[in-house]
MARBA-3410 file (N, C-alpha, C, O; in Angstrom, 1 decimal):
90
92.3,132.0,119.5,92.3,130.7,119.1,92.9,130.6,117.7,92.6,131.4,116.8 ~ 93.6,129.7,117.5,94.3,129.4,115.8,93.5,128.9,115.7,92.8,128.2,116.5 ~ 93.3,129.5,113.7,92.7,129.0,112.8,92.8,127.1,112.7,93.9,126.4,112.8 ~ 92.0,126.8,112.6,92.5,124.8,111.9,93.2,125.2,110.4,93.0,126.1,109.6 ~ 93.8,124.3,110.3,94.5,123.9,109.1,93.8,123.0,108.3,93.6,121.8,108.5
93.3,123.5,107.3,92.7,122.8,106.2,93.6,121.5,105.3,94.4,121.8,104.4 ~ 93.4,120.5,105.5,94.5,119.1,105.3,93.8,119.6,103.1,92.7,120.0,102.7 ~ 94.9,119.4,102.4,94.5,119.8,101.2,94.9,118.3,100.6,95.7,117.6,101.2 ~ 94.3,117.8,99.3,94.6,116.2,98.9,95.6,116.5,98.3,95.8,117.6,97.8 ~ 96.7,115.0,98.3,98.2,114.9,97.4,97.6,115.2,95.7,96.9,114.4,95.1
98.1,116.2,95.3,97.6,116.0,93.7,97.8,115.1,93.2,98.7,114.4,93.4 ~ 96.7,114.8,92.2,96.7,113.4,91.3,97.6,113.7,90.1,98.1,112.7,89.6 ~ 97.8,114.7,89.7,98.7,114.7,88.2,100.1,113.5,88.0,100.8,113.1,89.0 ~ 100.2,113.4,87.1,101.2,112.7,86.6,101.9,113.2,85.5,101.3,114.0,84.8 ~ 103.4,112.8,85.2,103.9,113.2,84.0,104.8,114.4,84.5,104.9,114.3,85.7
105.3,115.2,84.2,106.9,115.6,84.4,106.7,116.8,85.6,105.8,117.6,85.4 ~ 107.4,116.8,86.6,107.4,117.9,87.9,107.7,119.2,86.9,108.5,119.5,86.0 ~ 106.8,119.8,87.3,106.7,121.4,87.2,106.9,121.9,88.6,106.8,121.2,89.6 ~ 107.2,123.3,88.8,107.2,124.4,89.5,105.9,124.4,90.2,105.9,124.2,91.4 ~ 104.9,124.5,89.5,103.6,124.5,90.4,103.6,123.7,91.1,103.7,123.7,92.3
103.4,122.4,90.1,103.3,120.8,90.7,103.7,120.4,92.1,102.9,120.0,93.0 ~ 105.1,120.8,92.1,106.0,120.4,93.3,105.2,121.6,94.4,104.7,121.1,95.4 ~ 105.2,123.1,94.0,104.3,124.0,95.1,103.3,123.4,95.8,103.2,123.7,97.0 ~ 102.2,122.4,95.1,101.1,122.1,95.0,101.4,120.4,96.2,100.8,120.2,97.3 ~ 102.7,119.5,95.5,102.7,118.8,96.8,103.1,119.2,98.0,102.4,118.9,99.0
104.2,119.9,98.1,104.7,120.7,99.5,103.8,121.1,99.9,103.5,120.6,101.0 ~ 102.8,122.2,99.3,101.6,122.7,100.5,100.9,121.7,101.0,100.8,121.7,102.2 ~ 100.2,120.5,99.9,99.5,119.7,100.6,100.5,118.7,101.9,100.3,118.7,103.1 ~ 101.5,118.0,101.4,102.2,117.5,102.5,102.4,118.7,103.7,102.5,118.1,104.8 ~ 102.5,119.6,103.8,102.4,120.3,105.0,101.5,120.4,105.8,101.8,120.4,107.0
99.8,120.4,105.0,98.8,120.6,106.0,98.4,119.8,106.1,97.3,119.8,106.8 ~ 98.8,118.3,105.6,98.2,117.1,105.7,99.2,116.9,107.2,99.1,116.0,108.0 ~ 99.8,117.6,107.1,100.7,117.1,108.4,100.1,118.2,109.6,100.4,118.0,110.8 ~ 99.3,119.1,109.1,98.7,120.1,110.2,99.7,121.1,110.7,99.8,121.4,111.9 ~ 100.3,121.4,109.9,101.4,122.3,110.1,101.1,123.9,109.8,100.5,124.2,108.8
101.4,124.6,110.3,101.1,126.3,109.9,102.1,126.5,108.9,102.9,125.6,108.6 ~ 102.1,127.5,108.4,102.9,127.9,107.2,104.7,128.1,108.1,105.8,127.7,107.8 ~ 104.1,128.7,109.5,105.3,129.6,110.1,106.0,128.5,110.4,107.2,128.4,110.3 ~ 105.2,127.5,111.1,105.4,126.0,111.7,106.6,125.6,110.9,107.7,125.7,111.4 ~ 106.3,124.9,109.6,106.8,124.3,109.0,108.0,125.0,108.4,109.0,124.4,108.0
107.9,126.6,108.4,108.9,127.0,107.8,110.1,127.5,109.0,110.9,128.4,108.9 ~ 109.9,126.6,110.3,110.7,126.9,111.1,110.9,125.7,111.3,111.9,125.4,112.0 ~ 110.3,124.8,110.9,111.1,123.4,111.1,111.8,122.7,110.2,112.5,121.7,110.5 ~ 111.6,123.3,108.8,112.6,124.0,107.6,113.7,124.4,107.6,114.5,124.1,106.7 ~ 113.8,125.1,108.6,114.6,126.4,109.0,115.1,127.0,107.6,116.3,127.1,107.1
113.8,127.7,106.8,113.6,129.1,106.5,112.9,130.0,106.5,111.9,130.0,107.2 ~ 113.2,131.0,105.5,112.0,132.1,106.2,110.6,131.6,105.3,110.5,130.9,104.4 ~ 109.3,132.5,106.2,108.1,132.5,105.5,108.0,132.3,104.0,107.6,131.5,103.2 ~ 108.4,133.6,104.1,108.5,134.2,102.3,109.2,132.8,101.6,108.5,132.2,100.8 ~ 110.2,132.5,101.9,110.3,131.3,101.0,109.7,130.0,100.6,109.7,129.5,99.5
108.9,129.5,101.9,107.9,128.6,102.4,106.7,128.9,101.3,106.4,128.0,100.6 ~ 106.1,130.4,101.4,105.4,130.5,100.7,105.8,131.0,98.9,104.9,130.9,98.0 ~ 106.8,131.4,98.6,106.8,131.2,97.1,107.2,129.4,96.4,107.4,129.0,95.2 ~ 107.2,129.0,97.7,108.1,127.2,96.8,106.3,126.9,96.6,105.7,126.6,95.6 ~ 105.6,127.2,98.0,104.3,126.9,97.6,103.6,127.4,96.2,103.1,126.8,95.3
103.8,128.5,96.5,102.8,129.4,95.3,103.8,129.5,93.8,103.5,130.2,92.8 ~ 104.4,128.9,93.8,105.6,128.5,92.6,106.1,130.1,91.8,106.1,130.3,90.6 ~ 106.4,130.8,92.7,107.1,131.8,92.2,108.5,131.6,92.4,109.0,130.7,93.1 ~ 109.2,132.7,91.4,110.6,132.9,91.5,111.4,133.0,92.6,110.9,133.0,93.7 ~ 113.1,133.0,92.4,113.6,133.6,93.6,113.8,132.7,94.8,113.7,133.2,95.9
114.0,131.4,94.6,114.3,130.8,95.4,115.4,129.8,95.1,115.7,130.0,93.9 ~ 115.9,129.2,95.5,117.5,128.8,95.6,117.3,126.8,96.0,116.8,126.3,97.0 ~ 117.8,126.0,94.5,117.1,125.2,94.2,117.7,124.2,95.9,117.0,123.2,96.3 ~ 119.0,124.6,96.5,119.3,123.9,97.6,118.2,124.2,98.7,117.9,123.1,99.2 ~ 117.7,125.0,99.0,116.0,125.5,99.6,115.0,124.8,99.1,114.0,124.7,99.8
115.0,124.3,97.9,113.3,123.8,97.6,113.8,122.2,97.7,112.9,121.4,97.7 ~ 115.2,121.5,97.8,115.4,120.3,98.1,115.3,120.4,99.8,114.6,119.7,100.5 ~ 116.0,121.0,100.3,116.0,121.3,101.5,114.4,121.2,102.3,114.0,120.3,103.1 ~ 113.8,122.2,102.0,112.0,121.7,102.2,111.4,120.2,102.0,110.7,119.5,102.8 ~ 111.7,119.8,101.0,111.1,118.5,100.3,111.5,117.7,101.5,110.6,117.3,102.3
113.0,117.3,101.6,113.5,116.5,102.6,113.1,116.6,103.8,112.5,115.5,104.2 ~ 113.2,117.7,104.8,112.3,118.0,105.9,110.5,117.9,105.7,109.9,117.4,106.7 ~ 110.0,118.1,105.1,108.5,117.4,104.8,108.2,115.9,104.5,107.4,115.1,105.0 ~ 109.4,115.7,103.7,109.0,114.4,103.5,108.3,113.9,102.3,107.7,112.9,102.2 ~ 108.7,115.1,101.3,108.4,115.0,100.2,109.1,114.5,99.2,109.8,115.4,98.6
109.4,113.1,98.6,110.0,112.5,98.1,110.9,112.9,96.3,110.5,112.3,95.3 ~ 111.7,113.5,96.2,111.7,113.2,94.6,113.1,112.7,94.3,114.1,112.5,95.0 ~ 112.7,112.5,92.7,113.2,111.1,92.2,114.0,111.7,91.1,113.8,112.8,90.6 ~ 115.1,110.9,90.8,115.7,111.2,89.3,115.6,110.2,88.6,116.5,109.3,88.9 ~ 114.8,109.9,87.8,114.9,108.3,87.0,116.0,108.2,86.0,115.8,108.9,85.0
117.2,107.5,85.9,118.0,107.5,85.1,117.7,107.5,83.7,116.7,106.9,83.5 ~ 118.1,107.8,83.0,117.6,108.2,81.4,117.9,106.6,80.6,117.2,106.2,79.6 ~ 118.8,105.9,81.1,119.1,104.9,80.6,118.0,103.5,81.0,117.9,102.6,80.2 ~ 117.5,103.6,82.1,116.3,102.7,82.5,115.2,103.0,81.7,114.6,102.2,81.2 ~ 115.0,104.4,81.6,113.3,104.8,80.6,114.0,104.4,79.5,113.4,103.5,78.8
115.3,104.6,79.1,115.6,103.8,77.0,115.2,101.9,77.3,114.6,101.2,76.5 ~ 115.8,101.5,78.5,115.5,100.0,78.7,114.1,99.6,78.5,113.9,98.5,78.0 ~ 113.2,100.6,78.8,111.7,100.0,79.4,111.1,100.0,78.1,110.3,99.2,77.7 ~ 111.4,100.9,77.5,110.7,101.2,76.5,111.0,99.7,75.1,110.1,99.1,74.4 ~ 112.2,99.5,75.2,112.7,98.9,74.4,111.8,97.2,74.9,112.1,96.2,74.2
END
């Protein structure tokens, strides 16, 4: 019998994507989706090992792979134009 998938909460942090950060939403968007690691990294289409260092925010991964994941999860990210943050502020 498979293990259950423990659903982990969307992190609350705010303030500039890090390496971890982004590890930290992808895993939880994954098992919030009830996905296995292998699961998800075949509906990714890459391998484990990569699945698991985007998660655990190690090196050696190839930044078209960690967009590539995001999009097939469903993990959203943004570029806020630099010129809109000088607008808002002003």
């Amino acid at each position: 019998m498979a293990n259950k998938i423990k659903s982990l909460p969307t992190p609350k942090d705010k303030g500039p994507l890090t390496v971890k950060l982004l590890g930290q939403y992808v895993k939880a968007k994954r098992t919030q989706s009830n996905l296995r690691l292998e699961d998800a990294a075949l509906l990714c289409n890459v391998a484990k090992d990569t699945l698991t260092k985007i998660e655990n925010a190690r090196g050696g991964v190839r930044f078209e792979s960690i967009l590539h994941v995001c999009q097939m999860l469903g993990v959203e990210l943004r570029v806020v134009p630099w010129e809109y943050k000088l607008e808002r502020k002003a």
